[in-house]
C-alpha positions as CSV (number, residue, x, y, z in Angstrom):
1,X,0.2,17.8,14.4
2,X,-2.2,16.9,11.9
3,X,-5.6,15.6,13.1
4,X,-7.0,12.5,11.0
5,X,-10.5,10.6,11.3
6,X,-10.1,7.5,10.8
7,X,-13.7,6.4,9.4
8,X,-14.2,2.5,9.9
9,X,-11.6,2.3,12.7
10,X,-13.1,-0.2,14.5
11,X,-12.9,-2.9,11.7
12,X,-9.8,-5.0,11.3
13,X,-7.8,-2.9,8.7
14,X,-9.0,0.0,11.0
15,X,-8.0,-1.2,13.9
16,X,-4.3,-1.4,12.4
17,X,-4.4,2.1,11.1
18,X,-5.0,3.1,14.6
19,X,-2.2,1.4,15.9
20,X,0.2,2.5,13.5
21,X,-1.1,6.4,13.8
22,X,-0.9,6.1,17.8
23,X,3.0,6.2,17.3
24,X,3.3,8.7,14.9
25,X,4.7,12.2,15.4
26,X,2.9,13.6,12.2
27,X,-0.6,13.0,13.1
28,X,-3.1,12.8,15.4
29,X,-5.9,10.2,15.4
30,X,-9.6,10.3,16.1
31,X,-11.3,6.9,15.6
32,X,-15.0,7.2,14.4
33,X,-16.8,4.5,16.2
34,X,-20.7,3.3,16.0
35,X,-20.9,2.8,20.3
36,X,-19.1,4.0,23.1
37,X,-18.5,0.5,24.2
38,X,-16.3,0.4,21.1
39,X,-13.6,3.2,22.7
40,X,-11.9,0.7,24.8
41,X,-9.3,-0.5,22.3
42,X,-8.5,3.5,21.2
43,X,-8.7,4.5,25.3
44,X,-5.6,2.0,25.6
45,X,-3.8,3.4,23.0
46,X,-4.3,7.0,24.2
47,X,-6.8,8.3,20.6
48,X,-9.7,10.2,21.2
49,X,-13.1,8.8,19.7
50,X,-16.2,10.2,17.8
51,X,-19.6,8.6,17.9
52,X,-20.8,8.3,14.0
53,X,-22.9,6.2,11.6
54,X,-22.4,6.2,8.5
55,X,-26.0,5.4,7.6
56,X,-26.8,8.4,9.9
57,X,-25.7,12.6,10.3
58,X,-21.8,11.9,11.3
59,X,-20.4,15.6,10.2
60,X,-19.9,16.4,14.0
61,X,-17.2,13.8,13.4
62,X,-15.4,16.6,11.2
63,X,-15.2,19.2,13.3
64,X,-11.6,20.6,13.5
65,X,-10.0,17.3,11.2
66,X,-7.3,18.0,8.9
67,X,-7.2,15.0,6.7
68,X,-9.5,11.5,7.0
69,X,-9.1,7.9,6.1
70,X,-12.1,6.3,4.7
71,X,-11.5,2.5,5.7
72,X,-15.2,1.8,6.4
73,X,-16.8,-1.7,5.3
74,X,-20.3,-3.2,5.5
75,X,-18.5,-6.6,5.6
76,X,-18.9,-10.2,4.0
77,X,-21.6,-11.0,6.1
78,X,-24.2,-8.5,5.2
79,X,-25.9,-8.0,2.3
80,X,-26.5,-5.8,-0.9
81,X,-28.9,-3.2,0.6
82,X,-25.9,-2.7,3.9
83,X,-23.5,-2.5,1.2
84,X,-24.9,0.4,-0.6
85,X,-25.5,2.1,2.7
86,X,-22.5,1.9,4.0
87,X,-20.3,1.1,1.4
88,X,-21.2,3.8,-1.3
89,X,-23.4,6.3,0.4
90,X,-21.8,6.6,3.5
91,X,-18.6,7.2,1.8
92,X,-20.2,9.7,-0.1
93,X,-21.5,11.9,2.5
94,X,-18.2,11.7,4.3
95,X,-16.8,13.0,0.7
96,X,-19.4,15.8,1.6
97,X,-18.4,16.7,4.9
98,X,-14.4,17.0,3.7
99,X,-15.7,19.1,0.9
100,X,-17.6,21.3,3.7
101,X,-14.4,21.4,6.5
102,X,-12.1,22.0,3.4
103,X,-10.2,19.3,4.5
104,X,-6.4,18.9,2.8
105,X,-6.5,15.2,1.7
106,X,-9.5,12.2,1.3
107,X,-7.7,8.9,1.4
108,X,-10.3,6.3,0.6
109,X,-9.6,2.5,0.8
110,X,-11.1,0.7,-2.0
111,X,-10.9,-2.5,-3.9
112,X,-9.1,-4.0,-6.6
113,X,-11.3,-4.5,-9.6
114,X,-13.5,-1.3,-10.0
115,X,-12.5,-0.5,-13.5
116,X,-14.7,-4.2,-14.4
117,X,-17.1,-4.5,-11.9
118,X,-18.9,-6.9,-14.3
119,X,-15.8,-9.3,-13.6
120,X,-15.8,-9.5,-10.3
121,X,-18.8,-12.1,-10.1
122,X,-20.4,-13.0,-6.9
123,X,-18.8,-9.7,-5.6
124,X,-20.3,-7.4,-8.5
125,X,-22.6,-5.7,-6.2
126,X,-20.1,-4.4,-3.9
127,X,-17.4,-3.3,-6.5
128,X,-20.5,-1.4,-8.3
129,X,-20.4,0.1,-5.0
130,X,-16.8,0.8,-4.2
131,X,-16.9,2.8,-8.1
132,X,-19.3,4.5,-7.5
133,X,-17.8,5.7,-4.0
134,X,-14.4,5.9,-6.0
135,X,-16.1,8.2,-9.0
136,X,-17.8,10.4,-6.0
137,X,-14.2,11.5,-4.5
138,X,-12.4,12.0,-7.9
139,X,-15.2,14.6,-9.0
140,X,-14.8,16.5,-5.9
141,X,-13.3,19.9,-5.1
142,X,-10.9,17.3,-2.9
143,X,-7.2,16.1,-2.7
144,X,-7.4,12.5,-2.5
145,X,-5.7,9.0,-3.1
146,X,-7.9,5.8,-3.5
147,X,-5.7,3.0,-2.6
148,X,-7.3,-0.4,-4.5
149,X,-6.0,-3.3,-2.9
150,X,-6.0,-7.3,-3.9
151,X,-7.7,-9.4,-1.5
152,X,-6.9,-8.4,1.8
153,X,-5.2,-11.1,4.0
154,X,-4.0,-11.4,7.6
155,X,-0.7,-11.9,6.9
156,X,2.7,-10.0,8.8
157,X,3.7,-6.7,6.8
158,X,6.2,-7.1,4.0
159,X,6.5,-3.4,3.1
160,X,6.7,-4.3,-0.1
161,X,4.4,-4.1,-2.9
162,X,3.4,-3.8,-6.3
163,X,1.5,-1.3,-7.9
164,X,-0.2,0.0,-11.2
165,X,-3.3,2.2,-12.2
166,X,-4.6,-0.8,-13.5
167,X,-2.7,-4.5,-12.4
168,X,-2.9,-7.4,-14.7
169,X,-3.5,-9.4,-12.0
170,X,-5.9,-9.5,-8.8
171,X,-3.2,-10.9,-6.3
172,X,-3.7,-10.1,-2.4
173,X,-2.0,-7.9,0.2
174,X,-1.6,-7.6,4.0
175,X,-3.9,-5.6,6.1
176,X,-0.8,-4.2,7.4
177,X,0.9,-3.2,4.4
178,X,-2.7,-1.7,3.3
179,X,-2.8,0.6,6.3
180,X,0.6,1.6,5.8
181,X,0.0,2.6,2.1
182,X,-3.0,4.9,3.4
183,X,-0.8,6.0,6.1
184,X,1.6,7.1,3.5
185,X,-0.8,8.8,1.1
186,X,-1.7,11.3,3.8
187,X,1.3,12.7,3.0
188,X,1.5,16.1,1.4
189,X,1.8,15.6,-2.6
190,X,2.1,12.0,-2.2
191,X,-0.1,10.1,-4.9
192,X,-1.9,13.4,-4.9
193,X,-5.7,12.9,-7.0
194,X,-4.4,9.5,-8.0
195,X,-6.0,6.0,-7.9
196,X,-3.9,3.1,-8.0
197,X,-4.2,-0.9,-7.6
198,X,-2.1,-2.6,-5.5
199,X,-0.8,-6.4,-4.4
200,X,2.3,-7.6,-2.7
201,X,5.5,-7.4,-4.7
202,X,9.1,-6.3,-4.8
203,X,8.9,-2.4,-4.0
204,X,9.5,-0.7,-1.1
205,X,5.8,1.1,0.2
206,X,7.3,4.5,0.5
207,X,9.1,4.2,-3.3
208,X,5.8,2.8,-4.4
209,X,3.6,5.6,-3.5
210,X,5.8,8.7,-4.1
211,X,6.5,7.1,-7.8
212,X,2.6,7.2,-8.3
């Protein structure tokens, strides 16, 4: 089995991932986490832990990983200067450690919107920071997928989406269906070195990323 770090695993979307990865019989998990009081939820579901900060030296996380998920997020409640932090630089020195392990594939959750920060008002500063995270990866020595999603919402999974390089419209999405799209894009030649937007829509996940 495949080992993948989830990075950001004990936010929502994270959280989701970690569910869906407990049952697989491809991979194996390891949730990054900020404090051990955070390993309950992953103890339960039987996925081994790693203490890391993104802000902070977190390559021990690395050691031995086989492919990562990059679903870290400062959140809506911090601001600009957390943002950057975790946001963009902390995705960029996991982009380094991947590049160091030789890791086989970088799957980064993104945003929606990145090709026009200057669009996205109120939330400028954070899409600034999501490209520049984005731009990072794609001039790496990696294999990677950055999966841009609409607004992100708590509903049930559809499995079905819609997708584009660029969408026409902003839409929203699932946190389920989300994690199953980067679930999917850890696959082996699956939206290999591609970056693609998505929303909710008509096509099945699994024909919407191997059509990438």
């Amino acid at each position: 089995m495949e080992k993948v770090l989830i990075i950001g695993a004990n936010g929502t979307t994270g959280k989701i991932i970690s569910e869906m990865l407990a049952h697989s019989k491809k991979y194996q998990a390891i949730a990054m986490i900020r404090k051990v009081e955070q390993s309950e939820f992953f103890d339960k579901l039987g996925i081994k832990t790693c203490i890391g900060d993104l802000e902070q030296d977190f390559s021990n996380c690395f050691n031995s990983i086989d492919k990562v998920i990059f679903a870290a997020g400062s959140g809506s409640k911090t601001g600009p200067d957390k943002t950057t932090s975790v946001d963009q630089e902390g995705a960029k020195r996991a982009v380094n450690y991947a590049e160091k392990n030789k890791l086989k594939k970088f799957v980064m959750l993104s945003s929606i919107g990145t090709y026009q920060p200057e669009k996205a008002g109120d939330l400028e500063h954070y899409i600034r920071a999501k490209k520049e995270a984005d731009d990072y990866l794609r001039k790496s020595e990696l294999n990677y997928s950055i999966v841009q999603p609409g607004g992100l919402t708590n509903k049930k999974a559809s499995g079905r989406v819609k997708t584009a390089k660029q969408l026409s419209d902003y839409g929203s999405i699932s946190r389920a269906d989300v994690a199953h799209i980067l679930i999917e894009c850890l696959t082996d030649n699956a939206a290999d070195k591609k970056s693609f937007e998505v929303i909710e829509g008509n096509e099945a996940i699994e024909d919407a990323v191997s059509n990438i």
